[in-house]
ZAZA-949710 format. One record per residue (C-alpha): residue in three letters; x, y, z. Coordinates in nm, 2 decimals. Layout:
R|resn|c1|c2|c3
R|Ala|X|Y|Z
...
END
This chain:
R|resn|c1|c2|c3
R|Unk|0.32|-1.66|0.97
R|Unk|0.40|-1.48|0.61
R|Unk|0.29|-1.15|0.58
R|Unk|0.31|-0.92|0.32
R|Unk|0.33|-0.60|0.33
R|Unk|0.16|-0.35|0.11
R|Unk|0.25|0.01|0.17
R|Unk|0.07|0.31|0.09
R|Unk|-0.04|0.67|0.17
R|Unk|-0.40|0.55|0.08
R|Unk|-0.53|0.86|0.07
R|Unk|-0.76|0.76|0.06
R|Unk|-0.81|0.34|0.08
R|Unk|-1.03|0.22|-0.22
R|Unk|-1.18|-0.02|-0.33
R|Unk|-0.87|-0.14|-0.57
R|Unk|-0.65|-0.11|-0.25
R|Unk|-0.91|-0.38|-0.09
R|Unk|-0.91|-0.64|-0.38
R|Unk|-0.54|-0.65|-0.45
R|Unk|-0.49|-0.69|-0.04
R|Unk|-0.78|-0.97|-0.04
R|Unk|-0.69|-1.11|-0.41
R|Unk|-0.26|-1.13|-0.19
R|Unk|-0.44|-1.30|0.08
R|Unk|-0.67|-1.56|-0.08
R|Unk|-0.44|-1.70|-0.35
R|Unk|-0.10|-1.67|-0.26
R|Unk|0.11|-1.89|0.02
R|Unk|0.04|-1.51|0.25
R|Unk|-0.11|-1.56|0.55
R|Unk|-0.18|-1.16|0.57
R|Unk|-0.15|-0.89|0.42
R|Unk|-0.06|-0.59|0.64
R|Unk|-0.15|-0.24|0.49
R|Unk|0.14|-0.03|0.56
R|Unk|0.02|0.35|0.63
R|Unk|0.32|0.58|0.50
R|Unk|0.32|0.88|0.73
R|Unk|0.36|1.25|0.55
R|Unk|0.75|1.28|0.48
R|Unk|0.80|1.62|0.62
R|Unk|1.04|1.70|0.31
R|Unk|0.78|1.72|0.10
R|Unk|0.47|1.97|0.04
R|Unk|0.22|1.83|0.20
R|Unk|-0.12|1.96|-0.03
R|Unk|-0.40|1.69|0.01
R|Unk|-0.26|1.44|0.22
R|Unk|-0.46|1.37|0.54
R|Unk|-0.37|1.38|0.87
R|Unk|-0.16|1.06|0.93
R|Unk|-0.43|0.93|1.22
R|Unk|-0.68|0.98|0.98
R|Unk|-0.58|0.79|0.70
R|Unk|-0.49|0.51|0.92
R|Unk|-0.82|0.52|1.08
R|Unk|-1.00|0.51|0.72
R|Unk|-0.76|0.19|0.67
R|Unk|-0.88|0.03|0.96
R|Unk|-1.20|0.08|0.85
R|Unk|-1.16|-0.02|0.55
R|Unk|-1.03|-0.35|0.69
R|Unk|-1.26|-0.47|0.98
R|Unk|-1.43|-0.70|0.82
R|Unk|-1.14|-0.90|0.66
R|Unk|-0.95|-1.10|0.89
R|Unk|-0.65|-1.18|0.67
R|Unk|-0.60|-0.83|0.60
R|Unk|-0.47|-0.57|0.89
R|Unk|-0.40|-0.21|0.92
R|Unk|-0.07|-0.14|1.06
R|Unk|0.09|0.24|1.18
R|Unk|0.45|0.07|1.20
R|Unk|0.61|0.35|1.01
R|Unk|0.46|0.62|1.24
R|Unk|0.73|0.50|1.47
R|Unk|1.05|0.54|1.29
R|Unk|1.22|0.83|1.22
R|Unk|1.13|1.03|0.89
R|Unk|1.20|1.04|0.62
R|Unk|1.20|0.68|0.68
R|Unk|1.33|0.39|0.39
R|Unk|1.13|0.06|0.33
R|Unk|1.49|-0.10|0.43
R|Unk|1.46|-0.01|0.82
R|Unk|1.07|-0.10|0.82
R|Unk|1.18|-0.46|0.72
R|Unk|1.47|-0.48|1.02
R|Unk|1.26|-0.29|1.27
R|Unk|0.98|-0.57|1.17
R|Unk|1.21|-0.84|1.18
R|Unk|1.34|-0.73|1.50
R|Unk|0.94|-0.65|1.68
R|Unk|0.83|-0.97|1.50
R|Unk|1.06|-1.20|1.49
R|Unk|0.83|-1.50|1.49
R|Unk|0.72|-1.37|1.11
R|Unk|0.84|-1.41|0.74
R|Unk|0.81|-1.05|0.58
R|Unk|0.75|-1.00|0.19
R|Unk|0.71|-0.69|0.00
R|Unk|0.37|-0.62|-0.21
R|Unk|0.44|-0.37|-0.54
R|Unk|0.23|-0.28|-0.84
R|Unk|0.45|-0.39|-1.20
R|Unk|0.49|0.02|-1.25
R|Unk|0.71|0.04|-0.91
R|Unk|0.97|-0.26|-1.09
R|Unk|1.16|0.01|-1.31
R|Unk|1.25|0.26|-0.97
R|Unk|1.37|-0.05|-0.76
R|Unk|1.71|0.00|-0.83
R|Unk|1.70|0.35|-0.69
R|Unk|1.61|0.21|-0.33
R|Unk|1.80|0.25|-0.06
R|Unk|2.01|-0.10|0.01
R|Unk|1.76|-0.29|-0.25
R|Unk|2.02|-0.50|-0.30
R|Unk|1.97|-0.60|0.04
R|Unk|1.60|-0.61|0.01
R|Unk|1.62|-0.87|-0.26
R|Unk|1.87|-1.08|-0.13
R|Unk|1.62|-1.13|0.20
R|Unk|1.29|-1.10|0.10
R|Unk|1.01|-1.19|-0.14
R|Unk|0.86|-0.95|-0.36
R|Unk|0.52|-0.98|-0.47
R|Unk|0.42|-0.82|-0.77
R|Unk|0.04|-0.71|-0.91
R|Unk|-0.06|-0.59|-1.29
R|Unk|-0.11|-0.26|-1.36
R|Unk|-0.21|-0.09|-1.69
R|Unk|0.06|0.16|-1.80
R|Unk|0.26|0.27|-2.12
R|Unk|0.57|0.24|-1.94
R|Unk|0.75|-0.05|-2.04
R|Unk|0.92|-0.24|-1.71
R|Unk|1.29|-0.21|-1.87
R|Unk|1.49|-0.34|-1.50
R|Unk|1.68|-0.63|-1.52
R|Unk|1.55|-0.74|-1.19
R|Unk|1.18|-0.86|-1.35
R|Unk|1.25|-1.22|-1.35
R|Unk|1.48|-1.21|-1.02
R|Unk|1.43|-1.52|-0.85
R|Unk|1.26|-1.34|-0.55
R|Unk|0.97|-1.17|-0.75
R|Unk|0.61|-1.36|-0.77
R|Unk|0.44|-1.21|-1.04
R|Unk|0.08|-1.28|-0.94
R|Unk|-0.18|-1.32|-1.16
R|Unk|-0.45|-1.06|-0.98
R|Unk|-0.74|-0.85|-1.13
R|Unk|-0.56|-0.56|-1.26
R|Unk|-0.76|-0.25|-1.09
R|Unk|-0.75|0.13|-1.21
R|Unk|-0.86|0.38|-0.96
R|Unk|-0.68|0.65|-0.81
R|Unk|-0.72|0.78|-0.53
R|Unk|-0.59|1.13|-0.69
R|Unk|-0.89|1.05|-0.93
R|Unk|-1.12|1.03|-0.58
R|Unk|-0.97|1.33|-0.44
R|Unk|-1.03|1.53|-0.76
R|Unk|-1.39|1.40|-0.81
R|Unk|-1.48|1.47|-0.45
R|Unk|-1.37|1.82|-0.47
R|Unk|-1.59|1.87|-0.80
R|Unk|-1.89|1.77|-0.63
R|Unk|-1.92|1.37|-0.79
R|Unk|-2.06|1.05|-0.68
R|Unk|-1.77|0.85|-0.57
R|Unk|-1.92|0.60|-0.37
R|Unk|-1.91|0.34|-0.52
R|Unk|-1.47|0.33|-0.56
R|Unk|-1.50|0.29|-0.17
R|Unk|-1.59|0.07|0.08
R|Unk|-1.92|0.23|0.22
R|Unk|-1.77|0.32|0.61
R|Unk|-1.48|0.47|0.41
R|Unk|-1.75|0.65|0.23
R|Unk|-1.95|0.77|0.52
R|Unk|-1.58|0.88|0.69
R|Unk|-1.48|1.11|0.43
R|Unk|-1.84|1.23|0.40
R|Unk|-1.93|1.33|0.76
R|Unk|-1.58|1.52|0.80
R|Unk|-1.57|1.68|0.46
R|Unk|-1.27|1.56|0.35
R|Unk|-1.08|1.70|0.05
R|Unk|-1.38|1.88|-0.07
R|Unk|-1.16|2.20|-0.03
END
């Protein structure tokens, strides 16, 4: 099975999160997509990032109803700070039965370099990559590397900073996420502080 993995903090998981998953899933050679919860990296200040579990729980949420799309705490398990390098071998090793490729937004092409080992990475693995709006032109020499598939998805701009922000000044956000999301965030009062 190919499955690609899209990692996040989604903090929370939106709406955009969910159509560039599904948009992976329906019309590229994936089989899954696997939505990668980043755990909080204890080097740095923490402000309004949930509680690990909970963000993971909002993703499964998020996710129930889409079969090709799965939550997955794989990170919570390695040692922190952690580098998207030893997720890959510690998949490949757990999973050995799968083909593993990387999901990135356009924005994230010009920082590759700076990886750890991402020579590595793009020796072994398939990189997919979605649209995003920005100013920043992609300047790396990497963005026609044989292992990138640009893919031709609906470019989405919503932040979940923008969320975040909105909820703690009192607005109507409900309709940037998926409604048991919505009712999640509601019912514990989360980041209206």
């Amino acid at each position: 099975m190919k499955i690609g993995l899209y990692f996040g903090t989604f903090n929370p998981i939106h709406i955009g999160h969910l159509i560039i998953a599904n948009h992976l899933a329906e019309h590229t050679d994936l089989d899954q997509v696997w939505m990668v919860v980043t755990p909080h990296n204890p080097l740095k200040q923490k402000n309004t990032l949930l509680d690990d579990r909970n963000r993971l729980h909002m993703v499964r949420l998020a996710t129930e109803n889409y079969p090709k799309i799965k939550a997955s705490d794989i990170e919570f398990h390695l040692s922190q700070p952690n580098f998207t390098v030893n997720t890959l071998a510690h998949l490949k090793d757990k999973f050995p039965q799968h083909e593993f490729s990387l999901i990135m937004g356009e924005d994230n092409l010009n920082s590759l370099h700076k990886w750890k080992n991402y020579d590595y990475i793009l020796e072994n693995y398939d990189i997919y990559i979605y649209p995003r709006i920005t100013s920043e032109v992609t300047k790396s020499d990497l963005k026609n590397h044989a292992r990138f598939h640009k893919i031709d998805a609906p470019i989405v701009e919503i932040s979940s900073t923008f969320i975040r922000e909105s909820i703690q000044n009192k607005k109507n956000v409900r309709p940037l996420l998926p409604e048991t999301v919505w009712e999640e965030i509601d019912y514990n009062n989360y980041y209206r502080k």
